[in-house]
C-alpha positions as CSV (number, residue, x, y, z in Angstrom):
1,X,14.0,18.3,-29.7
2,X,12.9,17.2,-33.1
3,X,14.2,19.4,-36.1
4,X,10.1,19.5,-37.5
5,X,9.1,22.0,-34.1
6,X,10.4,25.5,-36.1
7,X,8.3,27.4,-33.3
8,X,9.0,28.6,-29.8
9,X,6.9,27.4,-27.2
10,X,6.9,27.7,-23.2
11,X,7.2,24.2,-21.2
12,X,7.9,22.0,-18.3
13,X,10.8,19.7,-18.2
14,X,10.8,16.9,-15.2
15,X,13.6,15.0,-14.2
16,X,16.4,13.8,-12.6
17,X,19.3,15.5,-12.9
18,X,22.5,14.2,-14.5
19,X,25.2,17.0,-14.6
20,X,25.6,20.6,-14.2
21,X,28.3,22.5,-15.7
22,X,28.3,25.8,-13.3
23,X,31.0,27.8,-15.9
24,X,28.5,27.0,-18.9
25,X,25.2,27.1,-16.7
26,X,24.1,23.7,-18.8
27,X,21.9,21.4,-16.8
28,X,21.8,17.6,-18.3
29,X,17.7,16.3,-17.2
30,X,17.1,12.9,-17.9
31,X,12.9,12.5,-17.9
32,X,11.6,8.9,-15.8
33,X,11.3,6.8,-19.1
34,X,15.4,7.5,-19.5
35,X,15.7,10.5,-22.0
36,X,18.3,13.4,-21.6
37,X,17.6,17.0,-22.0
38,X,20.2,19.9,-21.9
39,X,19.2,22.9,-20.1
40,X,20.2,26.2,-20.7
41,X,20.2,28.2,-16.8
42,X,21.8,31.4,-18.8
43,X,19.1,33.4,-18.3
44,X,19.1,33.7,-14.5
45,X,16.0,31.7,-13.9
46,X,14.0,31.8,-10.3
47,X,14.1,28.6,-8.3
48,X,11.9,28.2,-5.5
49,X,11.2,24.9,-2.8
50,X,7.9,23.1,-3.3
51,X,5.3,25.0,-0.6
52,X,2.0,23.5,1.3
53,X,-1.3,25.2,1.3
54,X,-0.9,28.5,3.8
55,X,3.0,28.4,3.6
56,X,4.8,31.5,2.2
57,X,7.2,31.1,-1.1
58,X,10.5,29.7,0.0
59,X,13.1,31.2,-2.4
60,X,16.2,28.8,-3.3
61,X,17.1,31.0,-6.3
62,X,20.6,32.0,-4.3
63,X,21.6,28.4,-4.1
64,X,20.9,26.7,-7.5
65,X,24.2,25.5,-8.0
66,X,24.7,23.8,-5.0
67,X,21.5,22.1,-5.0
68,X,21.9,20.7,-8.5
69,X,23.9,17.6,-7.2
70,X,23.4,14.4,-9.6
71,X,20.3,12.6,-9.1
72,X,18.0,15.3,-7.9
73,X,14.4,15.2,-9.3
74,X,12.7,18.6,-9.9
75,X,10.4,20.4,-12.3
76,X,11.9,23.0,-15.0
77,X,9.7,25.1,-16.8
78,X,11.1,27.4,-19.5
79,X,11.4,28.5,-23.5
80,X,12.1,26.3,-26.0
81,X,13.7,28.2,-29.3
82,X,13.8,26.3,-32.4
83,X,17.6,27.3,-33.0
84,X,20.7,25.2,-33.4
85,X,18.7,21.6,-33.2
86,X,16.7,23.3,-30.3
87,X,17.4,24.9,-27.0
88,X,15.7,25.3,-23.9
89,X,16.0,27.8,-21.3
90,X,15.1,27.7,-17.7
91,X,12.5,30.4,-16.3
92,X,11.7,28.5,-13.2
93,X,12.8,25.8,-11.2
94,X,11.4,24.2,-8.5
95,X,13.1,21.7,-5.6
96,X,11.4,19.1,-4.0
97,X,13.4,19.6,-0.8
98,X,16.2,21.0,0.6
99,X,18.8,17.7,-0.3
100,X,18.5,15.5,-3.5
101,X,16.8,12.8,-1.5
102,X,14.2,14.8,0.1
103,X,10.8,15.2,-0.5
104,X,9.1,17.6,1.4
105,X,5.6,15.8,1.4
106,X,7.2,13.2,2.7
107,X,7.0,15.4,6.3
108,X,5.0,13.5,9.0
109,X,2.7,16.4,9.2
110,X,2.1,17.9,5.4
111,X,-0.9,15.9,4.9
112,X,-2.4,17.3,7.9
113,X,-1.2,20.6,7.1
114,X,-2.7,20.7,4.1
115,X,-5.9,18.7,5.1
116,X,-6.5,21.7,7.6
117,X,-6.3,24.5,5.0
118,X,-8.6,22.4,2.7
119,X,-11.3,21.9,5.5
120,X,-10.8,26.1,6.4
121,X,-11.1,27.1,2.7
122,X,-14.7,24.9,2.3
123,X,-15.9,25.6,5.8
124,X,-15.4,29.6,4.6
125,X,-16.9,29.1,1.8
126,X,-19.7,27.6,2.6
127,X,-20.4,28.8,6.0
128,X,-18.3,32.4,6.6
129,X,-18.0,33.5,9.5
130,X,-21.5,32.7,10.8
131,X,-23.2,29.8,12.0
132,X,-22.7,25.8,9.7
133,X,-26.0,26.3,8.3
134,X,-26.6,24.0,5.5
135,X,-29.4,26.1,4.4
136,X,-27.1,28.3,3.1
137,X,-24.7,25.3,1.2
138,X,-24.4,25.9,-2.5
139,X,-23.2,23.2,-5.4
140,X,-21.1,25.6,-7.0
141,X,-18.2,27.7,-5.2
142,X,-15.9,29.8,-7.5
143,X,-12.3,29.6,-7.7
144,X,-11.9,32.1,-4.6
145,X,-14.6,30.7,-2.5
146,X,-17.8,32.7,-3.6
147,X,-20.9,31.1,-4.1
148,X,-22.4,31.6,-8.1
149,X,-25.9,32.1,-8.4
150,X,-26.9,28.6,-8.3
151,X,-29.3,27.7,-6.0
152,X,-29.4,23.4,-6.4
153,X,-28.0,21.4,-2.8
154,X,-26.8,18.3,-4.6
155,X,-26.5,15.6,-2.1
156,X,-23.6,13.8,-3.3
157,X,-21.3,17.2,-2.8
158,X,-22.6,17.7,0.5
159,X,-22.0,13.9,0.8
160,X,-18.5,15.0,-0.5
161,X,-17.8,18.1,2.0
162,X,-18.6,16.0,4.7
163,X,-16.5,13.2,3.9
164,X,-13.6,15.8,3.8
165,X,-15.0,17.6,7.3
166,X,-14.7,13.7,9.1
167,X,-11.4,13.3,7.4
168,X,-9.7,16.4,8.4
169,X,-11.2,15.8,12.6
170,X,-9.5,12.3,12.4
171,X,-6.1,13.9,11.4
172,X,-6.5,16.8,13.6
173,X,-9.1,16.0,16.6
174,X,-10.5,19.6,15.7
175,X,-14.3,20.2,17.3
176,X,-15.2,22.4,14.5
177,X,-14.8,20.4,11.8
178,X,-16.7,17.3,13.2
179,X,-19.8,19.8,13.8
180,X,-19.7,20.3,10.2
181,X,-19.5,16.7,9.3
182,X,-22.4,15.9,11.8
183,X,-24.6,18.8,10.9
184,X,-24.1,18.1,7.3
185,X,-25.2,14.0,7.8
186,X,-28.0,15.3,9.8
187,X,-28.9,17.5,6.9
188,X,-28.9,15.3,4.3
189,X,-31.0,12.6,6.6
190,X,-33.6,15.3,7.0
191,X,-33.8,16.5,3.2
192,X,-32.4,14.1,0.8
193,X,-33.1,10.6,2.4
194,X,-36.3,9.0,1.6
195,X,-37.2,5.9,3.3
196,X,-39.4,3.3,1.8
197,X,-41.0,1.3,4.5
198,X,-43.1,-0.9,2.3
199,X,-39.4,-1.8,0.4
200,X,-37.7,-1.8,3.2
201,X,-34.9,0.5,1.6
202,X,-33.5,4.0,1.9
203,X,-32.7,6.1,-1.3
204,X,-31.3,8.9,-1.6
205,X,-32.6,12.4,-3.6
206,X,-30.1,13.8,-6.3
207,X,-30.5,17.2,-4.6
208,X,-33.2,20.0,-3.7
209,X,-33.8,23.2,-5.2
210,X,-34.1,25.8,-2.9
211,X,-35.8,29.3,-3.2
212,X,-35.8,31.3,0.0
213,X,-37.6,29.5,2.5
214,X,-39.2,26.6,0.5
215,X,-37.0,23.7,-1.8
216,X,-38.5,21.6,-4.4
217,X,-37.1,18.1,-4.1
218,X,-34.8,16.5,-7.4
219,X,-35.6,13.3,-7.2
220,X,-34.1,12.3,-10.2
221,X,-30.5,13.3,-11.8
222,X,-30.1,16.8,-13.5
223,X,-26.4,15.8,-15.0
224,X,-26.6,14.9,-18.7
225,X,-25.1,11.6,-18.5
226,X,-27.8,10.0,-15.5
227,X,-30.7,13.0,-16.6
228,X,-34.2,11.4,-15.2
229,X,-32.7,8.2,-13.7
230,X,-31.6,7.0,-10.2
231,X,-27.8,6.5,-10.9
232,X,-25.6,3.9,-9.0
233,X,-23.0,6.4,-7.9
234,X,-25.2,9.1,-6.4
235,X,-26.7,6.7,-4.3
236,X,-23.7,5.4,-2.9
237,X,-21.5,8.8,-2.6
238,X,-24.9,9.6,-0.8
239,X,-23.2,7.2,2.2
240,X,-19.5,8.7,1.8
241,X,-19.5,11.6,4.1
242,X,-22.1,9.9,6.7
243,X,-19.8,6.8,6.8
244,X,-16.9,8.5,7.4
245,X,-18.7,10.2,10.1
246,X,-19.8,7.2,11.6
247,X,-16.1,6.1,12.1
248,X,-15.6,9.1,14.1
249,X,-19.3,9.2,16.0
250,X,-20.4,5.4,15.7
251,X,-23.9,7.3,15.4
252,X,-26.0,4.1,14.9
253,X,-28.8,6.2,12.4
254,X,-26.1,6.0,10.1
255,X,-25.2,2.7,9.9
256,X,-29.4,1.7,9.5
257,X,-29.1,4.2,6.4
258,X,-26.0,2.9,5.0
259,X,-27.6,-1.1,5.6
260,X,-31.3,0.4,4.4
261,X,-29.6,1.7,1.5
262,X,-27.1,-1.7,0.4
263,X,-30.7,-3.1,0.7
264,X,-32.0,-0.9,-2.0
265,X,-28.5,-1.6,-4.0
266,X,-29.2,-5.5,-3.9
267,X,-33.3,-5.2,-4.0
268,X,-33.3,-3.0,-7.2
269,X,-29.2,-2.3,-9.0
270,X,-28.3,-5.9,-8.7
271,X,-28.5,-8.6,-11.1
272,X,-29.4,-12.3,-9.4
273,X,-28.5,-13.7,-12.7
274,X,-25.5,-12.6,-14.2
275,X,-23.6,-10.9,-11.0
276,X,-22.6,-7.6,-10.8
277,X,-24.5,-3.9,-10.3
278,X,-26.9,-2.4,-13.1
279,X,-25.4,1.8,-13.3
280,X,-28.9,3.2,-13.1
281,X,-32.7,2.6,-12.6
282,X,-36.0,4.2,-13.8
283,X,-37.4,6.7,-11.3
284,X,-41.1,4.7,-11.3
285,X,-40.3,1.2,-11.3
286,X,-36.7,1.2,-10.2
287,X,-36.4,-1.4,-13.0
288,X,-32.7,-1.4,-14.6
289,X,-34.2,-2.3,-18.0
290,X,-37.1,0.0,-18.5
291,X,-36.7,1.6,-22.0
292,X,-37.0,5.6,-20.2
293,X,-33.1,4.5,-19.7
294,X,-31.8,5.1,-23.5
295,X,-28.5,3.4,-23.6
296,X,-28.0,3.3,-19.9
297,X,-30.8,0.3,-19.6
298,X,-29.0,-2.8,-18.5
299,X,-25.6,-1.5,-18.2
300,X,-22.7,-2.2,-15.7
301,X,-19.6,0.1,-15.2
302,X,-16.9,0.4,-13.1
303,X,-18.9,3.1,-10.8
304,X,-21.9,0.6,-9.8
305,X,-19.8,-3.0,-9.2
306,X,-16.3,-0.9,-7.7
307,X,-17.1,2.6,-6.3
308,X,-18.9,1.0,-3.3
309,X,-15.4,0.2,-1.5
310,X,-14.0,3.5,-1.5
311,X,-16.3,5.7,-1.2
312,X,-18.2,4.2,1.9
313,X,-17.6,-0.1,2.3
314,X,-14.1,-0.1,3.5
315,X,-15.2,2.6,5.5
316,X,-18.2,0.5,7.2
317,X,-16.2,-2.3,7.8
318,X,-13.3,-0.2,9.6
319,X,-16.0,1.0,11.5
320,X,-18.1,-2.1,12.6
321,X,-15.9,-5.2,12.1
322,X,-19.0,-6.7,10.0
323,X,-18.3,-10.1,8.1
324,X,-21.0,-9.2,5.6
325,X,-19.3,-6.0,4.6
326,X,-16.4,-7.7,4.1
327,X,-18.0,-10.4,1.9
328,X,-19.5,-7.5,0.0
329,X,-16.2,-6.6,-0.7
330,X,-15.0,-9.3,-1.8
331,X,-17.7,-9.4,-4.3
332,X,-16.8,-6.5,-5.4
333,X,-13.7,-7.4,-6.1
334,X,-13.9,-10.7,-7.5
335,X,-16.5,-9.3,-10.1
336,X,-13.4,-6.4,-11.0
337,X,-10.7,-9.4,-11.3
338,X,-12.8,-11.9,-13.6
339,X,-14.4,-9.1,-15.4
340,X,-12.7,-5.8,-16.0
341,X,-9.6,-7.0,-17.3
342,X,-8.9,-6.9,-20.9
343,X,-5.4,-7.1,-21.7
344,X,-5.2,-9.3,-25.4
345,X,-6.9,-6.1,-26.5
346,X,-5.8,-3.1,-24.9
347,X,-3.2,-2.3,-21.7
348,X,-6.4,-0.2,-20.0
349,X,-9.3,-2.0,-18.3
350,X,-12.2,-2.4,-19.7
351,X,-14.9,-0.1,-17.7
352,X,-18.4,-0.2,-19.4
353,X,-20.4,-3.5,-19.7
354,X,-23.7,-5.0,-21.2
355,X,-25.8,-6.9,-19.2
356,X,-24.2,-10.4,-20.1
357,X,-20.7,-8.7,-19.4
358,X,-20.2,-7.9,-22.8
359,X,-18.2,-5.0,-24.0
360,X,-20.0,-1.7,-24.5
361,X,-18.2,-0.1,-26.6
362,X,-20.7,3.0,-27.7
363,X,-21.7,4.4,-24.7
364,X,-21.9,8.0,-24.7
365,X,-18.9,10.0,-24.3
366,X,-16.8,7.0,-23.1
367,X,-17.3,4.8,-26.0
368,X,-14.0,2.7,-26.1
369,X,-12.2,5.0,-24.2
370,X,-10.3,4.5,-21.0
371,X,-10.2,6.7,-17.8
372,X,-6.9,6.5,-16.6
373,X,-7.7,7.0,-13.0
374,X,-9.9,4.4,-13.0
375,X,-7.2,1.8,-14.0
376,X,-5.1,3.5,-11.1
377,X,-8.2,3.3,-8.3
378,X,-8.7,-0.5,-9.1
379,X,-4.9,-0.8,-8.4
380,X,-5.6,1.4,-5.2
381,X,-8.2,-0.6,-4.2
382,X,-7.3,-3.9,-5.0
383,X,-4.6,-3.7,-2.3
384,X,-6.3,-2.5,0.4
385,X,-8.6,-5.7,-0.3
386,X,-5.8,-8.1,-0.4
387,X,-4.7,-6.8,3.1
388,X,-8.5,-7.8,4.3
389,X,-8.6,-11.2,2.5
390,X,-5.6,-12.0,0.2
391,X,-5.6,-13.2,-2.9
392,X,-3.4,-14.2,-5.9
393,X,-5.9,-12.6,-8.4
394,X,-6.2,-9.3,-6.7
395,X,-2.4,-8.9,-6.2
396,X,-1.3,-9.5,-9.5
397,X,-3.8,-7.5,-11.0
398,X,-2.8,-4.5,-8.7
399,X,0.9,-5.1,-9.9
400,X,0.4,-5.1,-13.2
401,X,-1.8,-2.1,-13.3
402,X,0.9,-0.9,-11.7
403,X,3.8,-2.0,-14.1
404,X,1.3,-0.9,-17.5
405,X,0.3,2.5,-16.5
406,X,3.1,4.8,-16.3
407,X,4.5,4.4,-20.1
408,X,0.8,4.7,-21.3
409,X,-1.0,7.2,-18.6
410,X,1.2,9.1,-17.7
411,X,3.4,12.5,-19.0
412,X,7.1,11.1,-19.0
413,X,8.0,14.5,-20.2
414,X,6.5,16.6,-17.5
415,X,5.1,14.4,-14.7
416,X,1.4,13.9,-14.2
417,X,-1.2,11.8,-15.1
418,X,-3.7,12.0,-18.1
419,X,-7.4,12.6,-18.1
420,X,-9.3,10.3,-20.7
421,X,-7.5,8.3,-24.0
422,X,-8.3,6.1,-26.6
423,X,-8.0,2.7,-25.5
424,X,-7.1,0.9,-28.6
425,X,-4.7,2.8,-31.1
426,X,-5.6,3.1,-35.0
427,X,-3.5,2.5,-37.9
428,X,-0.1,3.5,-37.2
429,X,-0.5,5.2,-34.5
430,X,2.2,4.7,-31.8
431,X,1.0,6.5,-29.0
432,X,-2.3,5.9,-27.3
433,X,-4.6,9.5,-28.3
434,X,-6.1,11.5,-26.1
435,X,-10.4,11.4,-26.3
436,X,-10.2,15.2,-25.8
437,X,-7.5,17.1,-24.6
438,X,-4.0,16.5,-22.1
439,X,-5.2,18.5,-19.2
440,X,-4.7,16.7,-15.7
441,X,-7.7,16.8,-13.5
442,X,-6.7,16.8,-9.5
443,X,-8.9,13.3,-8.8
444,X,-6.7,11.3,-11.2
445,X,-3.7,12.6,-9.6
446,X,-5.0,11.4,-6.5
447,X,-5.7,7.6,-7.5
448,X,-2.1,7.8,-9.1
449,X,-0.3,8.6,-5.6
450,X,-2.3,6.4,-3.7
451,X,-2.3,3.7,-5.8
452,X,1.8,3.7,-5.7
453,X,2.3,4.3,-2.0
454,X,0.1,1.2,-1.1
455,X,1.8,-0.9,-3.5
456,X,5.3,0.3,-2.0
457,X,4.1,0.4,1.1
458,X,2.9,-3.5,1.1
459,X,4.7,-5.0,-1.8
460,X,7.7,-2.9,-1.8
461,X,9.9,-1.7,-5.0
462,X,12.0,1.0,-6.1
463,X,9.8,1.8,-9.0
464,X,6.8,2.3,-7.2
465,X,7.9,4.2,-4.7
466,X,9.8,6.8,-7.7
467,X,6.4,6.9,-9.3
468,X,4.5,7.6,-5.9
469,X,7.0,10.3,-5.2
470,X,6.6,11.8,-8.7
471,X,2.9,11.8,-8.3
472,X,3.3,13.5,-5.3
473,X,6.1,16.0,-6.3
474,X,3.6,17.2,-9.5
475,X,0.2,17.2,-7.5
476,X,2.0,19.2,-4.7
477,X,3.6,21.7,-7.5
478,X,0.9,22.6,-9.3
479,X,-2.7,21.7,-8.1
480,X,-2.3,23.5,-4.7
481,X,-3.9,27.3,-5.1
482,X,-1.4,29.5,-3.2
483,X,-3.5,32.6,-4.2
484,X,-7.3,31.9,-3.5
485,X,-7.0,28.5,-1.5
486,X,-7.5,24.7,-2.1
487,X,-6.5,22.7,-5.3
488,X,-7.4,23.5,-8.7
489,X,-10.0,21.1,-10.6
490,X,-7.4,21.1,-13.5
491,X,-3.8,21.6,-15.0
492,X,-3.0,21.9,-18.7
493,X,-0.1,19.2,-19.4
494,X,2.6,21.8,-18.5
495,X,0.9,22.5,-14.8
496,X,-0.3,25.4,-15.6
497,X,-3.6,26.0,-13.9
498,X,-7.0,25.2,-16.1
499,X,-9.4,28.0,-15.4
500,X,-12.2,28.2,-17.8
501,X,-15.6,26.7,-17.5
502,X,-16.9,24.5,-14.8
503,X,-13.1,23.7,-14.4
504,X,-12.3,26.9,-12.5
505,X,-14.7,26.4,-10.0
506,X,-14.0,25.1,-6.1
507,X,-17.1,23.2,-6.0
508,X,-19.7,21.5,-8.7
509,X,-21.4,18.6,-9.8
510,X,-18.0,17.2,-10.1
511,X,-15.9,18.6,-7.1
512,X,-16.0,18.9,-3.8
513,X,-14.3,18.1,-0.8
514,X,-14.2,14.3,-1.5
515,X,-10.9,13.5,-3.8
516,X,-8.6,16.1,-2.2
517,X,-9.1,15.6,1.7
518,X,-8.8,11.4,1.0
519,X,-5.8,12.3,-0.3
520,X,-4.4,14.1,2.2
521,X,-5.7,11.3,4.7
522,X,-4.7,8.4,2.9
523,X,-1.2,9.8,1.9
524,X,-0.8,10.4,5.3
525,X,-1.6,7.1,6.5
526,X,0.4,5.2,3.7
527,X,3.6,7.2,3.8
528,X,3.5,7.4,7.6
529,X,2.7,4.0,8.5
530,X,3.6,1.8,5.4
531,X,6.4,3.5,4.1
532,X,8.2,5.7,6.8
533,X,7.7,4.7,9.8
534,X,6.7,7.5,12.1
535,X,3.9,7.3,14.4
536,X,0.8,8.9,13.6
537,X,-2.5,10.6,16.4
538,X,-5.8,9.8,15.3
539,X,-9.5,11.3,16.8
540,X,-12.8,10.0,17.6
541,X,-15.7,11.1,19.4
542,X,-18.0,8.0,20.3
543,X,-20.9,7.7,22.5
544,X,-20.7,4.5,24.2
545,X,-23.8,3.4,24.3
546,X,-24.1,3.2,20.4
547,X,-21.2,0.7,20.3
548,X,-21.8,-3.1,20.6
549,X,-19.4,-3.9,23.8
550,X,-18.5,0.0,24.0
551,X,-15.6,-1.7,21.0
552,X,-14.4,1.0,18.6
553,X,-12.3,0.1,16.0
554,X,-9.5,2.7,15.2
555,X,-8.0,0.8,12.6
556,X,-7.1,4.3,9.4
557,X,-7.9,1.6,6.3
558,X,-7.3,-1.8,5.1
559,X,-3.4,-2.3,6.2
560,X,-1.7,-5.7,6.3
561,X,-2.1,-7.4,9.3
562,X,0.3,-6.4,11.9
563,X,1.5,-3.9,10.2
564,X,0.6,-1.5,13.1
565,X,-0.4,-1.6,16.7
566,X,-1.9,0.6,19.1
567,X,1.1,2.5,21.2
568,X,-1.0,4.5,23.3
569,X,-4.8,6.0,23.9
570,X,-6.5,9.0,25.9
571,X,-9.5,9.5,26.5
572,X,-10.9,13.2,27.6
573,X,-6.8,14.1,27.3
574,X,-5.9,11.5,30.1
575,X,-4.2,8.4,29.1
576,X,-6.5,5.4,29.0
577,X,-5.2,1.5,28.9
578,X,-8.0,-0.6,28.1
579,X,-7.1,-1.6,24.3
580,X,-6.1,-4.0,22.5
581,X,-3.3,-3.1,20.6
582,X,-2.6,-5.5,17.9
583,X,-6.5,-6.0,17.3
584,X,-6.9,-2.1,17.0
585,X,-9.6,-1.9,19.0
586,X,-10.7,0.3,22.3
587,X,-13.0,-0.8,25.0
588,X,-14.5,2.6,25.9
589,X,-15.6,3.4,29.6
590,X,-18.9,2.5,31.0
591,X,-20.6,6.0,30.6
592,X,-23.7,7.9,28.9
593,X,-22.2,10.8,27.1
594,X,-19.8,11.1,24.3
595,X,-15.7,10.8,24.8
596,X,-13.0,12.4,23.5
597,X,-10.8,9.6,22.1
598,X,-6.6,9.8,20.6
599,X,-5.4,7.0,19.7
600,X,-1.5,7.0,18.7
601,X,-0.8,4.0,16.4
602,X,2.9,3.0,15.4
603,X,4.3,1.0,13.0
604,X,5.6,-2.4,13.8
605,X,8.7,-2.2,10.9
606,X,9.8,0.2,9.4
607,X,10.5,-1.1,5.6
């Protein structure tokens, strides 16, 4: 520690360990960018093995010296006393697993575990024990599950919940959260879709107000950055919980939403001239460059040209096969390779655009700052694309987001991943400064893991699978709620939880369901599949008839070809053979009623 800190302070050490010295209780941590630490376990500190959601504390404070063998990664959180050039002393340790190479969320089944205790924390809140009646959904949910006094449905957090309700029935084939995915898309079809038959289009209300018995309808956004526009994004998160739905159902009134609604996207958001996705439109002429939009008139950012793969196209094409979805996407992704990269000026991407693709550099609160998740989600993405249609350009930009982003978006000291920085540095600065503060919010985490596990799990690499496995090892140790249930919205850098403001709720404009049960089902996939190799059960419940050919496509994401074949199917619990395996697909039976459908897919290699 530097000489200048003459102040105590409390503080999380992470990293691997080098030595321990058992006579002189000193522990020797050297952090994932290569510095050394000493450690001070003098004090008798608590050590405990990371827990999932719903498990009890596992204790490990009787065996500390036999599990601090070299190489170990954990977390260390303790005093540091400004004494004698600085010393440190341990309060709390936690292990990642019971040997130095284990990783406890690297279990087949902890995804699903904690998918499960995700879906039963929202479906309680929302719901209790009564009835899923959406009349009774609420925005905001406090940090124990109670509803505030709010009273406004947004439709992109119901969007949200049911995303994470289809999610957590594919992992788990459980009835009850499927009738929460469905009665939620029916919901939001009855009272926040509006179809345009002259335009041909669907849209999609920012949320209703409701007062008893009666709602008043919010046609345009309420949050401060979109207020009395049509965004981009709350049009297409409008489509992520019904999509992901439709994988399970293949409910055809979806899929003529989700096609009415691209309609809208390329009738009235895109530009025929210069390519790409205007963010927002006026509320009375859907027109991207009517002066009611301020400085969001003609504008282009990362959510309206890339948030359509993740949070519903992928999930369309899984579903239907489509050529035109997957030309969409690669749209999408040739407009992010040729234009968000901006790397003579800055290691971040740039995210905010003028009409003519210039840089806009003053918007709002972003102005020329970067979102690190962002960065990470276009790495994310990008490979999942490049396992549909490969390409040079999409590959090594997902690799070199990937080499950049640790030394510049990440907490070397304490594990983690940063919120919002500057993306240019001043003067003589030497480290790139934070817009507003170092907290860690739980989405960013998220883009972080999964961003690493697909490139390791495709491309391969020591490095990204440490950084995966870090990512992991703090999002599992800190942003789980083992008192009230969930994850929390925020850390401060240490990990200690966030809880003031909007940040200590459950649910709000900002979170819902969405981030934390794709997680759980991607992680799942990627470190199952891609990485480990262990088979994994996944559940659909089709009605025939809606399918072209009674086909249903079972493939979990955008893997590489061959990667994974089908081993075995059932069909109302009996086994069923008619599937292809290699092509992913089942030909369901010849009947008028829905099926029960688990498919068990294995991995063709294990890497």
């Amino acid at each position: 520690m530097a000489d200048a800190v003459s102040f105590s302070f409390s503080d999380t050490i992470a990293g691997y360990v080098v030595r321990f010295d058992s006579g002189t209780r000193l522990l020797r941590l050297k952090t994932s960018d290569g510095r050394e630490f000493d450690v001070s376990l003098a004090g008798d500190p608590s050590a405990e093995l990371v827990r999932n959601l719903d498990e009890p504390y596992i204790d490990a404070s009787g065996h500390i010296d036999e599990m601090l063998s070299p190489g170990r990664f954990l977390f260390v959180y303790g005093v540091h006393y400004p004494e004698h050039g600085g010393r440190f002393d341990a309060k709390r340790l936690v292990f990642l697993g019971r040997g130095a190479e284990d990783y406890r969320f690297e279990e087949g089944s902890w995804w699903i575990k904690q998918i499960e205790s995700l879906a039963d924390f929202y479906k309680r809140a929302q719901f209790g024990d009564g009835p899923v009646d959406f009349t009774e959904y609420r925005t905001e949910i406090r940090l124990g599950g109670d509803k505030t006094a709010s009273h406004v449905q947004e439709t992109d957090t119901i969007s949200r919940l049911v995303y994470g309700m289809a999610s957590a029935y594919l992992l788990t084939g459980k009835d009850e959260y499927l009738e929460v995915a469905e009665r939620g898309t029916e919901y939001l079809r009855k009272h926040m879709r509006v179809v345009d038959g002259e335009e041909d289009v669907v849209f999609w209300y920012h949320g209703i107000s409701v007062d008893g018995d009666s709602e008043r309808k919010l046609f345009t956004s309420e949050f401060s950055d979109d207020y009395d526009a049509i965004p981009m994004y709350e049009q297409i998160y409008a489509l992520a919980g019904p999509i992901q739905t439709y994988r399970v159902t293949g409910d055809v009134r979806i899929k003529n939403d989700a096609d009415a609604t691209i309609r809208l996207f390329d009738k009235f958001f895109f530009d025929p001239e210069q390519g790409g996705y205007y963010s927002h439109i006026d509320p009375i002429l859907f027109s991207a460059d009517h002066e009611s939009l301020g400085e969001n008139a003609e504008r282009k950012n990362w959510n309206s040209v890339g948030d359509h793969a993740p949070a519903y196209l992928i999930n369309l094409y899984l579903a239907t096969g489509d050529q035109k979805y997957a030309d969409f996407l690669e749209y999408t992704f040739d407009t992010i390779a040729d234009k968000f990269p901006d790397y003579k000026n800055s290691p971040f991407v740039q995210e905010r655009f003028n009409r003519d693709w210039s840089h806009d550099k003053a918007h709002s609160w972003q102005q020329d700052r970067a979102v690190v998740g962002h960065n990470l989600k276009i790495a994310w993405n990008l490979m999942r694309m490049n396992s549909l249609k490969a390409k040079p350009a999409y590959e090594e930009l997902a690799r070199k987001i990937g080499e950049i982003m640790p030394a510049v978006g990440s907490d070397v000291q304490r594990g983690g991943w940063y919120d919002v920085v500057e993306r240019v540095k001043q003067g003589d600065q030497e480290t790139y400064r934070f817009a507003w503060h170092d907290r860690k919010a739980w989405w960013q985490q998220e883009q972080a893991i999964l961003a690493y596990l697909i490139l390791n799990g495709t491309v391969g690499g020591d490095a990204n699978l440490r950084e995966a496995r870090q990512a992991q090892a703090f999002y599992n140790t800190f942003f789980l709620d083992h008192d009230e249930g969930a994850v929390y919205f925020n850390v401060l850098a240490s990990g200690t939880p966030y809880l003031l403001g909007t940040e200590r709720l459950k649910g709000s404009h900002s979170m819902s369901m969405y981030h934390s049960a794709e997680l759980c089902y991607l992680a799942a996939v990627y470190n199952n599949l891609l990485i480990n190799g262990r088979e994994m059960d996944f559940h659909f419940q089709p009605d025939p008839t809606g399918l072209p050919d009674r086909i249903l496509r079972v493939s979990p994401d955008l893997l590489p070809a061959g990667s994974v074949r089908i081993a075995s199917v059932e069909i109302d619990e009996k086994p069923y053979t008619d599937f292809d395996a290699e092509a992913l697909t089942v030909r369901l039976p010849d009947v008028q009623s829905r099926v029960k459908v688990k498919v068990r897919l294995r991995p063709t290699a294990k890497k």
